[in-house]
matplotlib code that plots the C-alpha trace (Angstrom):
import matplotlib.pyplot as plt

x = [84.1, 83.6, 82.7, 85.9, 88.0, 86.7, 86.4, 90.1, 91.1, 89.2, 90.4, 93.9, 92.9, 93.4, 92.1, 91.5, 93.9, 96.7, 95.9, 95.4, 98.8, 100.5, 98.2, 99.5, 96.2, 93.8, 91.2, 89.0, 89.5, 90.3, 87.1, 85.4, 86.8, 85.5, 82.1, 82.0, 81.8, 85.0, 85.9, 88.7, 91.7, 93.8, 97.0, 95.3, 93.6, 97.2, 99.0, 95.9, 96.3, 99.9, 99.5, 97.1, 98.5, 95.7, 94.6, 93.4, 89.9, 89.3, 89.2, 87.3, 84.7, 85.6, 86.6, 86.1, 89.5, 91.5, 95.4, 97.0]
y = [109.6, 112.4, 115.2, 114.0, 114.7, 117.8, 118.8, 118.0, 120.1, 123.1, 123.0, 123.5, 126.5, 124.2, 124.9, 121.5, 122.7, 122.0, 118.7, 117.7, 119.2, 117.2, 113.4, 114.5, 114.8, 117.5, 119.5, 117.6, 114.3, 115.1, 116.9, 113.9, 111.9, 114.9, 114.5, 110.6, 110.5, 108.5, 105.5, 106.9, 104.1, 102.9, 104.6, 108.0, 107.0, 105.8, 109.7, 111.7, 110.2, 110.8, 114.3, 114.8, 112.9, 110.9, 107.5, 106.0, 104.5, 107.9, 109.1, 106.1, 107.0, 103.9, 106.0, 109.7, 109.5, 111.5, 110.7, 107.6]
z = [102.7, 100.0, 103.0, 104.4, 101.2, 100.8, 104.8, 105.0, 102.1, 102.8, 106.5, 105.5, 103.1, 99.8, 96.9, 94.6, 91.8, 94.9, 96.1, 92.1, 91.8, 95.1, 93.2, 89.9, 88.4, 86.9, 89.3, 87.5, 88.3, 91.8, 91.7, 91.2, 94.0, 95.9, 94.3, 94.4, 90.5, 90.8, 92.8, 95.0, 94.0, 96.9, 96.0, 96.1, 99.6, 100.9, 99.4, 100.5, 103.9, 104.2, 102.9, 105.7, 108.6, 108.8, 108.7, 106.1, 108.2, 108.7, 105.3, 104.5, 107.7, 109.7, 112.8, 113.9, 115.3, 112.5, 113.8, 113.2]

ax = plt.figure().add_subplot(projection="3d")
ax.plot(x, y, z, "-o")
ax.set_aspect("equal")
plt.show()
């Protein structure tokens, strides 16, 4: 799941700083969802998968099929 995150971001040319900025939390603590050094809470799955357009399984790594 924490490739994904990452993979996703850096595919759209993000930096972390931005996606912290669109969760309304520091680089750090985004960094660390990133990282796996912090359980990724459901709300943040559910806005990351929105601000992506894709499903949540796939963030999660349930399916390879990245559009809802």
């Amino acid at each position: 799941m924490y490739r994904r995150l990452r993979d996703l971001r850096e595919d759209r040319d993000l930096t972390q700083k931005e996606v912290a900025a669109y969760l309304n939390c520091s680089q750090q603590v985004y960094s660390n969802y990133e990282l796996g050094q912090r359980d990724l809470p459901t709300y943040v799955l559910i806005s990351l998968s929105s601000f992506y357009g894709v499903s949540t399984d796939y963030i999660l790594g349930l399916t390879d099929k990245a559009h809802r």
